[in-house]
N, C-alpha and C positions, 0 to 999 in steps of 0.2 A: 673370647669368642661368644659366650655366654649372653653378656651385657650386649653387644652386637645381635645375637637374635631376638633378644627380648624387646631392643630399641623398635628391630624392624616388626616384632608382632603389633608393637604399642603403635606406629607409626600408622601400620596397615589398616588397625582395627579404628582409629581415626580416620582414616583416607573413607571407609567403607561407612563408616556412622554420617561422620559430618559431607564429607566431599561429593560423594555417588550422588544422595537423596536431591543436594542441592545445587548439583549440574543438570540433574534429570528435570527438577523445577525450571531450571533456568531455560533448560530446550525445549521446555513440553508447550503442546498447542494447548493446554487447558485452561490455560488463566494468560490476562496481557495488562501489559502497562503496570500500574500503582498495587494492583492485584498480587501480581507477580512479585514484586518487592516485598509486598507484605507477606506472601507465604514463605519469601526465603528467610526472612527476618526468624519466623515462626521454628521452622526448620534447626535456624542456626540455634533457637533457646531451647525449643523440646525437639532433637534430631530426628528422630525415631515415630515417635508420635505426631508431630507435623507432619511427616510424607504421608504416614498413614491419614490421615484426616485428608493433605490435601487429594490425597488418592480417590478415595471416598466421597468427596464433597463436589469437587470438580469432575465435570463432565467431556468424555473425549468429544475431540471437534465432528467428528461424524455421529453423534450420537446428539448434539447440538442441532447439529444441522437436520437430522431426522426429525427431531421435536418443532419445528421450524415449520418445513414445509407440513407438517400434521394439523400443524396451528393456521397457517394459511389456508388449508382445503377446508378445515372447520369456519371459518370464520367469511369462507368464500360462498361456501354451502347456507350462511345464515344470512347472505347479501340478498335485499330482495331482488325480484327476477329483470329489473328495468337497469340495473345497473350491476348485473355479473358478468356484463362484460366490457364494464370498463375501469379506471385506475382510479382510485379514491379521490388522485389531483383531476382526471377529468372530469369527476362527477363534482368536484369543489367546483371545476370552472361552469359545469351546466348552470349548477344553483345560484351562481353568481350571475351569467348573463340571462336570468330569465327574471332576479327579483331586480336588474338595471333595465331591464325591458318593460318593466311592471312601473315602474316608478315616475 
């Protein structure tokens, strides 16, 4: 009975090192595509300290997203004033039909 619970502590305490950290990798919005493979890599060689890092390092997607539009309003704010209200591709096309109208 012994060697039976000590299997299931040994079993457990695997499940919770290796398995948890890098299921949570595997469903989290934080990282995608090649990212994501490399952190589970990470994970599976330092268990423990890979989640930790990726925890740390990676950004949740609503905190992404806040930094995002913060960067748009600064960078919209620094648009001079003949073209804050328009899309960068229609200001490409002003520039373009005015130096074909020049030429």
């Amino acid at each position: 009975m012994s060697s039976f619970v000590g299997a299931l502590f040994v079993f457990s305490f695997l499940f919770l090192i290796y398995v948890l950290p890098t299921l949570h990798i595997l469903v989290s919005s934080r990282s995608r595509g090649g990212a994501k493979f490399g952190w589970i890599l990470i994970n599976l060689v330092f268990p423990i300290l890979g989640w930790g890092v990726f925890l740390v390092i990676t950004q949740k997607e609503k905190e992404r997203i806040t930094q995002t539009r913060y960067a748009d309003k600064i960078s919209a704010r620094n648009r001079p004033m003949f073209i804050k209200n328009q899309s960068p591709r229609q200001h490409a096309d002003d520039i373009a039909r005015t130096l074909t109208a020049n030429s």
